[in-house]
VOKOL-392265 format. One record per residue (C-alpha): residue in three letters; x negated, y negated, z negated. Coordinates in Angstrom, 2 decimals. Layout:
<nodes>
  code        x        y        z
   Ala        X        Y        Z
...
</nodes>
This chain:
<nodes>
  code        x        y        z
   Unk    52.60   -99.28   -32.74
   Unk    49.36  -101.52   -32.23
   Unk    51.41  -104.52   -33.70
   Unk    52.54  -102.60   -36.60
   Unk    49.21  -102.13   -37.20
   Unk    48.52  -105.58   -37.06
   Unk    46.42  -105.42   -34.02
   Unk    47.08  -108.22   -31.15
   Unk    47.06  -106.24   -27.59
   Unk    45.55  -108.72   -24.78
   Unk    45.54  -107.07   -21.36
   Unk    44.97  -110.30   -19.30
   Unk    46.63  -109.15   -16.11
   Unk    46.84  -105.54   -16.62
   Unk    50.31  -103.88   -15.22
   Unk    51.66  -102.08   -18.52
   Unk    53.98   -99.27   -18.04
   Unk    57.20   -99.71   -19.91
   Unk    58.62   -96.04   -21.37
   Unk    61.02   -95.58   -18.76
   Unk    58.51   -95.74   -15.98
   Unk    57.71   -92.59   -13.99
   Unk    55.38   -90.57   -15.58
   Unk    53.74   -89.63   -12.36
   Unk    52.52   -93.18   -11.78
   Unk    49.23   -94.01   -12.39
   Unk    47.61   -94.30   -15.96
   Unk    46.99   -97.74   -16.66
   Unk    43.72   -98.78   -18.66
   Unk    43.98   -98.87   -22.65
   Unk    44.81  -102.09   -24.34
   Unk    41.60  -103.94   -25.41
   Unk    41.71  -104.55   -29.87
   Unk    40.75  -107.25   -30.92
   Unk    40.42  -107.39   -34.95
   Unk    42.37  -109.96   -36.96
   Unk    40.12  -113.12   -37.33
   Unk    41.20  -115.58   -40.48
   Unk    43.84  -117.69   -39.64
   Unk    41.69  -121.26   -39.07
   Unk    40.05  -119.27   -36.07
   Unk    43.38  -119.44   -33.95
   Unk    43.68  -122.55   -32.28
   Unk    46.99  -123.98   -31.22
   Unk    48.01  -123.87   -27.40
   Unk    51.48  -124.75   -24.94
   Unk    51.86  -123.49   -21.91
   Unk    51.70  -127.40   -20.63
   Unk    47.86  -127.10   -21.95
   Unk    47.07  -124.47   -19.40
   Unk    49.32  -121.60   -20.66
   Unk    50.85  -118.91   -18.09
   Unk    54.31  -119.21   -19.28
   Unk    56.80  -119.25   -16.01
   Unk    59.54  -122.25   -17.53
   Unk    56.76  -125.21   -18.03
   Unk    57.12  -127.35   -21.35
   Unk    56.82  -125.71   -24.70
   Unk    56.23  -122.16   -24.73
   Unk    58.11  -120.50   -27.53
   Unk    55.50  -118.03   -27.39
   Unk    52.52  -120.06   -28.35
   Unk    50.21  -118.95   -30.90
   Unk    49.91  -121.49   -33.85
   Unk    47.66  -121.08   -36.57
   Unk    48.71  -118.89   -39.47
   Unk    50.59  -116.52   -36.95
   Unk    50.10  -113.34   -35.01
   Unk    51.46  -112.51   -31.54
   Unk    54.70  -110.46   -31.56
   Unk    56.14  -108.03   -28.77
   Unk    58.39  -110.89   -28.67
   Unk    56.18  -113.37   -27.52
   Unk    55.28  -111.30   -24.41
   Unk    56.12  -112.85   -21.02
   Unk    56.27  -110.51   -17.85
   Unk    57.07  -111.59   -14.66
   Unk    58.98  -110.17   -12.09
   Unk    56.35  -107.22   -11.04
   Unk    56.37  -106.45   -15.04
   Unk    53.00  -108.62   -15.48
   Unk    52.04  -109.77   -18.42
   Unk    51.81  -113.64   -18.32
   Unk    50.53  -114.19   -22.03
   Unk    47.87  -116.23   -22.59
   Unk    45.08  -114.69   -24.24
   Unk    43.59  -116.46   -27.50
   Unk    40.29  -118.13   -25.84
   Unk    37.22  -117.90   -28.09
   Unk    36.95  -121.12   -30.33
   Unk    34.20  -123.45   -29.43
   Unk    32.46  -125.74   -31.65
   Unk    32.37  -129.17   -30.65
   Unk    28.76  -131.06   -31.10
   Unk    28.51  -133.54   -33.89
   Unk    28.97  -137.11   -33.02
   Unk    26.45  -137.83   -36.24
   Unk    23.39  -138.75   -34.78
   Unk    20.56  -136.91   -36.71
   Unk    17.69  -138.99   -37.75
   Unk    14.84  -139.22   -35.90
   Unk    11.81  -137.37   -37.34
   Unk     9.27  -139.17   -38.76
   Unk     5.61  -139.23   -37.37
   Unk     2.95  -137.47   -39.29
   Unk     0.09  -139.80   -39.52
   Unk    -3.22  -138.55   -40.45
   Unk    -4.59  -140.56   -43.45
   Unk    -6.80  -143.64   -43.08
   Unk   -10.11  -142.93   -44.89
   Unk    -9.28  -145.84   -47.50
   Unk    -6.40  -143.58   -48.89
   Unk    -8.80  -140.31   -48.99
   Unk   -11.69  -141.87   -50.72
   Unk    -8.53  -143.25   -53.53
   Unk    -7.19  -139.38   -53.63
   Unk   -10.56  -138.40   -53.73
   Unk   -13.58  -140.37   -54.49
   Unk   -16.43  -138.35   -54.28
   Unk   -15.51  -136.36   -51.01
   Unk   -16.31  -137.36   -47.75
   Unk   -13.02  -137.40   -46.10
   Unk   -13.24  -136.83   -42.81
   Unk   -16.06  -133.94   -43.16
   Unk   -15.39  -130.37   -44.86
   Unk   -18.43  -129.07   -46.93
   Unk   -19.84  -126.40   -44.66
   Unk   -23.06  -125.82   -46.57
   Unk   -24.11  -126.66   -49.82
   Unk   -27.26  -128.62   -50.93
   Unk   -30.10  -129.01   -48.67
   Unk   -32.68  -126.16   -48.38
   Unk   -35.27  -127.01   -50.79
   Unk   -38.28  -127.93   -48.72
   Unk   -40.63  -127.85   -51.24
   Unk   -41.16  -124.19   -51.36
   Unk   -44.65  -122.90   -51.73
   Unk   -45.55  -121.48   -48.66
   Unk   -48.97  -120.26   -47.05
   Unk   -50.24  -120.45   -43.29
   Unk   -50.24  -116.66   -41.91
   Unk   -53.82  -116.57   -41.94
   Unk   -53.48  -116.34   -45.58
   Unk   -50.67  -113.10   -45.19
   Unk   -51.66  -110.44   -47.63
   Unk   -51.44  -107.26   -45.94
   Unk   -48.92  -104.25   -47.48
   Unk   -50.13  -101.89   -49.25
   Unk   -48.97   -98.61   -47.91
   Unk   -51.42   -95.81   -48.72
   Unk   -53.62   -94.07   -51.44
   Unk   -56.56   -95.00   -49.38
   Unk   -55.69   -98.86   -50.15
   Unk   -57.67   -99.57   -53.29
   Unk   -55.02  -101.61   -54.43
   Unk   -52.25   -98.77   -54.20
   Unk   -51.04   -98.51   -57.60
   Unk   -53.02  -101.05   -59.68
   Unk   -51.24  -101.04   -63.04
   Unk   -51.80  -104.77   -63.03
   Unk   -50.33  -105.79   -59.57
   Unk   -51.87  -109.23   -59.98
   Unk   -50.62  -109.29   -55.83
   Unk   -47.30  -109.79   -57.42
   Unk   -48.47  -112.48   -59.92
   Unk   -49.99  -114.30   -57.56
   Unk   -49.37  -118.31   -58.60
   Unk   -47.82  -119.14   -55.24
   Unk   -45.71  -115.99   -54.76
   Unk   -44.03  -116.63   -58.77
   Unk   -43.08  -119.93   -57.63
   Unk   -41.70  -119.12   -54.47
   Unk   -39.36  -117.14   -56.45
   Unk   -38.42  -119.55   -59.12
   Unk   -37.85  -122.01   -56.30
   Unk   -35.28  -119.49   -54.52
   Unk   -33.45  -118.43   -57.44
   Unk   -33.35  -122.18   -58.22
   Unk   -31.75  -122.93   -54.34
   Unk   -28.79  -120.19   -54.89
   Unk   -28.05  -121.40   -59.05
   Unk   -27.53  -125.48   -57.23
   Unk   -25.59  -124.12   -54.42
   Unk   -22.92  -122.03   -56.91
   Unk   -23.26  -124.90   -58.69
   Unk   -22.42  -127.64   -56.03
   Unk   -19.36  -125.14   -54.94
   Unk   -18.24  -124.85   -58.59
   Unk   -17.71  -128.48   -58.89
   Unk   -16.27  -128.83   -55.73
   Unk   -13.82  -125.71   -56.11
   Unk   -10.51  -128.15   -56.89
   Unk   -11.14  -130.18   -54.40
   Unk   -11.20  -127.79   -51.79
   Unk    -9.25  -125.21   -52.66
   Unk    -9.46  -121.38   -53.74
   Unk    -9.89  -120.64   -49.87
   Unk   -13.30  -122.81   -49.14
   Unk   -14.98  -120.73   -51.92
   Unk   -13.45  -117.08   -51.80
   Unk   -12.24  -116.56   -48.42
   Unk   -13.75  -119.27   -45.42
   Unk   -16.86  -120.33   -46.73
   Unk   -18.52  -118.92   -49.61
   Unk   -20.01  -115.68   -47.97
   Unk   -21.06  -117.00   -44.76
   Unk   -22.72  -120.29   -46.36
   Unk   -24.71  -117.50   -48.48
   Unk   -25.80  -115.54   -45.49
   Unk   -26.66  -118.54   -44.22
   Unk   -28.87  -119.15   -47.06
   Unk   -30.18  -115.47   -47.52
   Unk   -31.24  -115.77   -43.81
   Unk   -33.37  -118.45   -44.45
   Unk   -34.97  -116.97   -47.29
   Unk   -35.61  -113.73   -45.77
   Unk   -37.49  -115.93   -43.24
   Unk   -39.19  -117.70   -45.63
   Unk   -40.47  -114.37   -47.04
   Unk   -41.18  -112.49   -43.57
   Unk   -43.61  -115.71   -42.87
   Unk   -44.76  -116.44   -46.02
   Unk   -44.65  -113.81   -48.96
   Unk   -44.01  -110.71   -47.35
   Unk   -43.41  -107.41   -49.42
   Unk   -47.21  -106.38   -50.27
   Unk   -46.09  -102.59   -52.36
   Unk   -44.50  -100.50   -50.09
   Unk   -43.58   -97.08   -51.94
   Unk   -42.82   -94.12   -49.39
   Unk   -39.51   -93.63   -50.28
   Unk   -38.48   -90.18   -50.03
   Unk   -41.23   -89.06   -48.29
   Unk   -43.82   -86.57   -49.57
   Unk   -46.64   -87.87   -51.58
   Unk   -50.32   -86.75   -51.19
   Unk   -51.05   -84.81   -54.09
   Unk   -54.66   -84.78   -53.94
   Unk   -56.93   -82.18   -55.59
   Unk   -55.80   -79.60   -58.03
   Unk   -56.94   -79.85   -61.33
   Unk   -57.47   -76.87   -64.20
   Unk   -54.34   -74.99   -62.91
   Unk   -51.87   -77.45   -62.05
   Unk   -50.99   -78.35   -58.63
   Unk   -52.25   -82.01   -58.69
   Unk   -54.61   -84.94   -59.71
   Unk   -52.82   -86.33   -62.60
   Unk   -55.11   -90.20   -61.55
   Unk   -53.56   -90.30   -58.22
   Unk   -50.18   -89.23   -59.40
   Unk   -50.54   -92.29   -62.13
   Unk   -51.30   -94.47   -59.16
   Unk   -48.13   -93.04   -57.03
   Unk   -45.92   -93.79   -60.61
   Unk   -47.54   -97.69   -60.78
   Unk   -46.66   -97.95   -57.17
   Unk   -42.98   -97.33   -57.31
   Unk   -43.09   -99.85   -60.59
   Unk   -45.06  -102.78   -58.65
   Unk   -42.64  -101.90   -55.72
   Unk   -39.29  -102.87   -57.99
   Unk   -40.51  -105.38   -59.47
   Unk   -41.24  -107.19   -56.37
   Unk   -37.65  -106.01   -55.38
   Unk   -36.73  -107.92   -58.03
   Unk   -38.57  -110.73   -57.33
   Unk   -40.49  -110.01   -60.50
   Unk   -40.38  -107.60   -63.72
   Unk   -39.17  -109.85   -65.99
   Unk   -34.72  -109.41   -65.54
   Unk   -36.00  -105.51   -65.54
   Unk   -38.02  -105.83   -68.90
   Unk   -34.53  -107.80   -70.85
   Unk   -32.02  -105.32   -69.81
   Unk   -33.26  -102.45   -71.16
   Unk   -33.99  -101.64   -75.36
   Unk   -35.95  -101.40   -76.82
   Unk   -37.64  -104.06   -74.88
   Unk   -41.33  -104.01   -73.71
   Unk   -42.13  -106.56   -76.14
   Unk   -40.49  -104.91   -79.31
   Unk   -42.54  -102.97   -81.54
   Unk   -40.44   -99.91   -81.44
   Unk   -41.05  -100.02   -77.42
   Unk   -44.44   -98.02   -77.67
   Unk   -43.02   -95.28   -79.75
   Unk   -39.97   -94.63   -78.01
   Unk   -41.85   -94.56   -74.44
   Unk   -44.56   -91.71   -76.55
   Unk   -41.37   -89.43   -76.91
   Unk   -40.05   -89.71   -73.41
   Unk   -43.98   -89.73   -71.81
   Unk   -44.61   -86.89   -74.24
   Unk   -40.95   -85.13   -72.63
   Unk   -41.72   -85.61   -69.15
   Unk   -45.64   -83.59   -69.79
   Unk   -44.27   -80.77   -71.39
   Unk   -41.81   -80.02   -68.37
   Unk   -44.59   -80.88   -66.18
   Unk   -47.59   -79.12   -67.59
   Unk   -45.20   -75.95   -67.73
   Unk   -43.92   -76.09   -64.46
   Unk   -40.53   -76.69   -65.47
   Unk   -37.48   -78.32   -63.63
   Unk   -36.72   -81.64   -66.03
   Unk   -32.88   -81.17   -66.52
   Unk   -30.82   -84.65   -67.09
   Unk   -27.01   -84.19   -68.09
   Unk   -24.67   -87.18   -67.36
   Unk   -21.66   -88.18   -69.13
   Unk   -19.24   -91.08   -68.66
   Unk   -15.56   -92.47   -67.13
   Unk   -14.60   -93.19   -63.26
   Unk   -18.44   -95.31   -63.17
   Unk   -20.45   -92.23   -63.57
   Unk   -18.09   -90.31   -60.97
   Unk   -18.88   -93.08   -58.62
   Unk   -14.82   -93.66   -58.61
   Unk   -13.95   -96.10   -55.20
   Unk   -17.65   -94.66   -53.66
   Unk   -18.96   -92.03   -51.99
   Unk   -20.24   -89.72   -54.52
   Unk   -23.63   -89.60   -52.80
   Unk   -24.25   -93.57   -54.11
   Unk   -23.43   -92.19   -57.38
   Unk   -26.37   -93.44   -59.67
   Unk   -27.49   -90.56   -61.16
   Unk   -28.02   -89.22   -57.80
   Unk   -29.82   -92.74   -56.53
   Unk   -32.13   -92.04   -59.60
   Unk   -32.52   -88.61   -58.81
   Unk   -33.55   -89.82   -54.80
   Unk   -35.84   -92.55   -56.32
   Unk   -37.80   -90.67   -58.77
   Unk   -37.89   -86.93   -56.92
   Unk   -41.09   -87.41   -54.49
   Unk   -42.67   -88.48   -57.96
   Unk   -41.63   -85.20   -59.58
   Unk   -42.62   -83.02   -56.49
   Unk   -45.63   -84.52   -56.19
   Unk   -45.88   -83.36   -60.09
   Unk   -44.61   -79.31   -58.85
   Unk   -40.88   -79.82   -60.54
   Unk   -37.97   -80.83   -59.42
   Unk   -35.27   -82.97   -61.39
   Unk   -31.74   -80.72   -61.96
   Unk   -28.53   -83.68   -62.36
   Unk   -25.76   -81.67   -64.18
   Unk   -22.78   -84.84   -64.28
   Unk   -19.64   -84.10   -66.04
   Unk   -18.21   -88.15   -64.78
   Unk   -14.52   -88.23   -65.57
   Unk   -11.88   -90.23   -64.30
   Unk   -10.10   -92.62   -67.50
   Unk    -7.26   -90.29   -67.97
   Unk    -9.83   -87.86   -68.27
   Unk   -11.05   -85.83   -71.41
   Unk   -11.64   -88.55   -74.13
   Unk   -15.92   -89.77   -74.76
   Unk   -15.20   -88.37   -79.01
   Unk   -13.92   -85.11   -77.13
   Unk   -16.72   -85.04   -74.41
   Unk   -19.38   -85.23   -76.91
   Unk   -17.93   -82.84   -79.41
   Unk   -17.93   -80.27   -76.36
   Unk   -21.62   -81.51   -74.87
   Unk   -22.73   -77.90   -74.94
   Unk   -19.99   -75.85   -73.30
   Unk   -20.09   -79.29   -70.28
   Unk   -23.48   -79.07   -69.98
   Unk   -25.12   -76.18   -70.96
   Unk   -27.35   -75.09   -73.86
   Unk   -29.19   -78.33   -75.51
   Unk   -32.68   -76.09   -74.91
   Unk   -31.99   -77.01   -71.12
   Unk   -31.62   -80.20   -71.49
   Unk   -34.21   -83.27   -71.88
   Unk   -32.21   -86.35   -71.68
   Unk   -28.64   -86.87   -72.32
   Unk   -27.11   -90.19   -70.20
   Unk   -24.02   -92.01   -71.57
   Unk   -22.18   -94.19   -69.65
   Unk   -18.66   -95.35   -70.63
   Unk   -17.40   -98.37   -69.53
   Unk   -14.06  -100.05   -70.78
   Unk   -13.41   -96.70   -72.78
   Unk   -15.29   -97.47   -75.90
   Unk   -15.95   -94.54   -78.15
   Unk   -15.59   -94.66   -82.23
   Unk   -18.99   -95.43   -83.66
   Unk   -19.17   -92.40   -86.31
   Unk   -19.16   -90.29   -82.75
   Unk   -21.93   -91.99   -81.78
   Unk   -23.57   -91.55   -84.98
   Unk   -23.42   -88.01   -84.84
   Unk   -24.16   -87.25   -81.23
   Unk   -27.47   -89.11   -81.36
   Unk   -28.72   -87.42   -84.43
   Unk   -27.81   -84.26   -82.81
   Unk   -29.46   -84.81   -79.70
   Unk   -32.38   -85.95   -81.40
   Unk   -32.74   -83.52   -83.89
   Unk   -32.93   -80.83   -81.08
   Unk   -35.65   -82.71   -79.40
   Unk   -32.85   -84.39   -76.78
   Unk   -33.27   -87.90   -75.85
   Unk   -30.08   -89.75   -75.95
   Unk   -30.24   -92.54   -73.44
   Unk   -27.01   -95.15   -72.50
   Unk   -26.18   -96.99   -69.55
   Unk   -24.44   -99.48   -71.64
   Unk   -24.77  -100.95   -75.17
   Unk   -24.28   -98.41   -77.57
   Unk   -22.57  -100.47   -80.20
   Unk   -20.18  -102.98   -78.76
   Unk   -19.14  -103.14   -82.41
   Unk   -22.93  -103.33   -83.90
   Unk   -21.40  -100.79   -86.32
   Unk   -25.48   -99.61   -86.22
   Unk   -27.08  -101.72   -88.65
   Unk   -30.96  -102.71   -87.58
   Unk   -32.50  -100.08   -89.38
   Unk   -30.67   -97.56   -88.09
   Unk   -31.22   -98.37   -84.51
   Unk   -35.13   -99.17   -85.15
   Unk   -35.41   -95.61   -85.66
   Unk   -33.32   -94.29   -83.13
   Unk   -35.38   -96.07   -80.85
   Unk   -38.86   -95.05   -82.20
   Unk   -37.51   -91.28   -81.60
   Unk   -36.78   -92.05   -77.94
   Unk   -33.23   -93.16   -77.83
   Unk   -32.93   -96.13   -74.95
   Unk   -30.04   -98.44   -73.36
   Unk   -28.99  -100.79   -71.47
   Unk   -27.50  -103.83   -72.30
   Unk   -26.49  -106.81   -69.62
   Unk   -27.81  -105.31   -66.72
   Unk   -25.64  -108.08   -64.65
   Unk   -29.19  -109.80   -65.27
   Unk   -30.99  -108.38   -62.48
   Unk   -28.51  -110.67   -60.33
   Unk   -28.39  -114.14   -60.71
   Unk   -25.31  -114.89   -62.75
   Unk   -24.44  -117.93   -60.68
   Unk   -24.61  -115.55   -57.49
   Unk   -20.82  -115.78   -56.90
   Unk   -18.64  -118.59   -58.28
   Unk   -17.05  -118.14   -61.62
   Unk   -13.40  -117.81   -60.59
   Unk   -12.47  -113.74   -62.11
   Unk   -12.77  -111.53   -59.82
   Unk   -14.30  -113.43   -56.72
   Unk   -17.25  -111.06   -56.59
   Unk   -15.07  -108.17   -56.05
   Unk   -15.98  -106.42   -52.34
   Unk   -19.05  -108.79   -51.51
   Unk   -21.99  -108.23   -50.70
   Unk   -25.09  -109.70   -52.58
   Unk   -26.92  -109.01   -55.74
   Unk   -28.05  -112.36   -56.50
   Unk   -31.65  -111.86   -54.70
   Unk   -30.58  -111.89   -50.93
   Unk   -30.26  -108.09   -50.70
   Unk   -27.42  -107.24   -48.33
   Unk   -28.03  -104.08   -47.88
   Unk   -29.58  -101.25   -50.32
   Unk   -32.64   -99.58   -49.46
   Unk   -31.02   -96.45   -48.56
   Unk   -28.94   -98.99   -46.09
   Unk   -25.41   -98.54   -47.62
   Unk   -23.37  -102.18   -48.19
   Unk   -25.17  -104.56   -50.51
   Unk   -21.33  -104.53   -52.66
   Unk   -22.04  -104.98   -56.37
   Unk   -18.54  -104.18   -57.37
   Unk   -15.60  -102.97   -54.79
   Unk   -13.85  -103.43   -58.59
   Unk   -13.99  -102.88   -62.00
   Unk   -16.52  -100.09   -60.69
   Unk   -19.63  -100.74   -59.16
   Unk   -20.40  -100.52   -55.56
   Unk   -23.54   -98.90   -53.78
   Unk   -25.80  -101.83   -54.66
   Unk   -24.34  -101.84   -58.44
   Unk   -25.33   -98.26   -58.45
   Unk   -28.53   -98.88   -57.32
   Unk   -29.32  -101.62   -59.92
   Unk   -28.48   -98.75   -62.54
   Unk   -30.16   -96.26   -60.82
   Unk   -33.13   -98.75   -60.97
   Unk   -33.89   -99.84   -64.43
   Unk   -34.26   -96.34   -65.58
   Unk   -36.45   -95.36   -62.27
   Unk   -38.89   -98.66   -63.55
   Unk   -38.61   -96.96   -66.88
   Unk   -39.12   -93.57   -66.21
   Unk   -41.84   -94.43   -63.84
   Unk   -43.70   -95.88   -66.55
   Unk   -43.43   -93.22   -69.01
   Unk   -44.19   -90.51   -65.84
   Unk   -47.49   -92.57   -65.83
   Unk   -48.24   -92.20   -69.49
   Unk   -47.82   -88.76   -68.86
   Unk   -50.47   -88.39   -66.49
   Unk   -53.07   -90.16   -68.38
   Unk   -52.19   -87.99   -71.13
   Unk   -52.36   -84.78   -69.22
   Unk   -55.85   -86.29   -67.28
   Unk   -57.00   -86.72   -70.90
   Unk   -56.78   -83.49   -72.16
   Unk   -58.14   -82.21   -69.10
   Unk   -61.46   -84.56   -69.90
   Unk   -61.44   -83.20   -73.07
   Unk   -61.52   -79.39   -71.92
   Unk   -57.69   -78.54   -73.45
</nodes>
């Protein structure tokens, strides 16, 4: 039955039963299968070549190729064993080719580098860039200009930090930034000769540490941070004054003292001046900081919480972040010991959607039922990135803000488009309306190289901070969406801005004080 099947039975030198054996005897194991192999895999063998066969010479009941063993071909001897040879397992013989012998890999001779390339040196890989600059400006540490800390400091707060102008200390800077813009520069122009990985992966971010350590020990020796603001800790509020819960001078001084303290952050005020509009030097600058100075001493001469609603896409829900680095709530964290100081504490109501989210035209149509009545509210935050809203909604959410006494401010540029002609936007910014626009420029823009998205999960915002202040990772962007430190440069140009106008407020509250209102 197994060679019907087409099955070839190979027992080696098993007993097999025959039918007419006595049934009592013992079983005898199963036949092993073996599956039909193609035809070439079936050598040719005699019993002369080591086959089993009893009569010597040709055995009729060789296997040739092509053919399959038959009950036929069976041979038992005189005790009924089986004397067929089984089919042996083909073997490959080795090739008598002799395979080439490899060749040696030879490293190449200098001459041939400097031909492939002529400006490298061949035999060393670029581990740093250019040469420290050793021309900085530095000062012995006699000359150290102690931090200014307290109230009792009579330089706390000076509206004119002339600490921070200092000659030396503006150079020191310009001679920094100048160090990190040659080194992205030198890697730039060395980026196809190395390779994608000596820039993005092996080199770039430890070369900068190496560079940021240097500086930060530059600094610590030389130019250490002078205004320290306390942070989140209470602020003295000194005396009260004609009802209110304060001394509106030393809360002026507390406001200047957060300024001076960004701007040496910063390593000056001048990136925080050109990202925001109007800027400090436009005319419509004073006007626009009277409506939002004039905003913040209403709330604070009536005791009242100063409420700030925030809309936007996945960058305002701090999408990829914890929503605690969220930059309304960094804001919220840098400006609150101001406002406490002041009795009043600063409500965040954030509608941040995700981009499959309600639409911005939609969001703005339904401001009131997201964010409450527009009495509660005194400024209005935009911030929409990559989902760009029609201007003629823009249009009409600003004049409706505004005509209900609601600043509308923007954490981007209003009008990618410039659909606003100049007029228009003059006087939207004389009645208080603000944005910002490139605030990339608080970082160097040679920090990382240009090569897409290269920046993406580094740490580094162009002035050697690798860490925020709150101590979260220095990472400007995980993505498209900012990380904790991109947050915090946000959070920071309208904390330098509100700061100031919190200031105006107090001299115009310690003013009508003098004047007996």
């Amino acid at each position: 039955g197994l060679v019907a099947l087409g099955v070839a039975t190979d027992v080696g030198k098993a007993s097999v039963a025959s039918p007419s054996s006595d049934p009592d005897s013992v079983r005898q194991p199963s036949p092993t299968l073996r599956p039909i192999l193609p035809p070439t895999m079936y050598p040719s063998r005699d019993a002369s070549a080591g086959g089993r066969g009893e009569g010597g010479g040709k055995d009729e009941s060789s296997v040739s190729p092509g053919t399959q063993p038959t009950s036929a071909g069976s041979s038992t001897g005189a005790a009924g064993e089986d004397t067929t040879t089984p089919t042996p397992k083909p073997t490959l013989a080795p090739s008598k080719k002799e395979l080439p012998s490899p060749k040696p890999t030879l490293a190449p001779s200098k001459e041939a580098a400097a031909a492939l390339f002529p400006t490298a040196q061949p035999s060393i890989w670029p581990t740093y860039g250019p040469a420290m600059a050793t021309n900085w400006p530095t000062a012995s540490v006699s000359e150290k200009i102690p931090p200014v800390t307290t109230p009792n400091d009579e330089r706390y707060g000076k509206e004119d930090a002339k600490l921070i102008r200092h000659q030396n200390r503006i150079k020191f800077w310009e001679s920094m930034r100048k160090h990190l813009a040659d080194e992205a520069a030198y890697k730039q122009s060395n980026f196809l000769r190395w390779g994608k990985g000596f820039d993005m992966l092996n080199t770039w971010e430890s070369e900068r540490n190496q560079t940021c350590t240097a500086v930060h020990k530059a600094m610590a020796n030389h130019f250490p941070p002078v205004y320290v603001f306390p942070g989140q800790q209470p602020l003295e509020r000194g005396s009260p004054t004609r009802g209110l819960p304060f001394n509106p001078e030393l809360l002026r001084r507390h406001a200047f003292q957060l300024r001076n303290m960004l701007e040496e952050y910063y390593w000056g005020k001048r990136a925080l001046w050109e990202s925001m509009y109007p800027r400090a030097t436009e005319a419509t600058y004073a006007k626009g900081m009277e409506a939002l100075s004039d905003a913040l001493a209403r709330k604070i001469v009536h005791q009242r919480d100063f409420v700030m609603g925030f809309f936007g896409s996945s960058v305002v829900a701090a999408q990829d972040n914890c929503f605690h680095y969220a930059y309304p709530l960094q804001l919220r964290r840098t400006l609150l010991p101001l406002f406490e100081a002041a009795g009043i504490d600063i409500e965040i109501r954030t509608s941040g959607q995700n981009g499959d989210g309600g639409e911005a035209e939609v969001q703005m149509r339904c401001l009131e039922a997201i964010m409450g009545d527009l009495s509660e509210l005194d400024i209005v935050n935009f911030g929409w990135w990559m989902i760009r809203t029609n201007p003629p909604s823009r249009h009409e959410t600003i004049r409706r803000l505004l005509s209900r006494g609601v600043l509308p401010h923007f954490s981007e540029f209003v009008d990618y488009g410039r659909h606003l002609n100049e007029h228009e936007k003059v006087e939207y910014y004389k009645l208080g309306m603000m944005e910002i626009n490139g605030w990339q420029n608080l970082y160097a823009p040679q920090w990382w190289p240009k090569m897409g998205r290269a920046h993406w999960g580094r740490n580094g915002d162009g002035t050697c901070h690798r860490y925020t202040r709150e101590g979260a990772l220095g990472v400007l962007f995980y993505n498209w969406h900012p990380g904790p430190a991109g947050f915090q440069l946000i959070a920071d140009l309208w904390a330098y801005r509100y700061a100031t106008a919190f200031a105006m407020a107090m001299e115009k509250i310690a003013k009508e004080i003098q004047g007996g209102d």
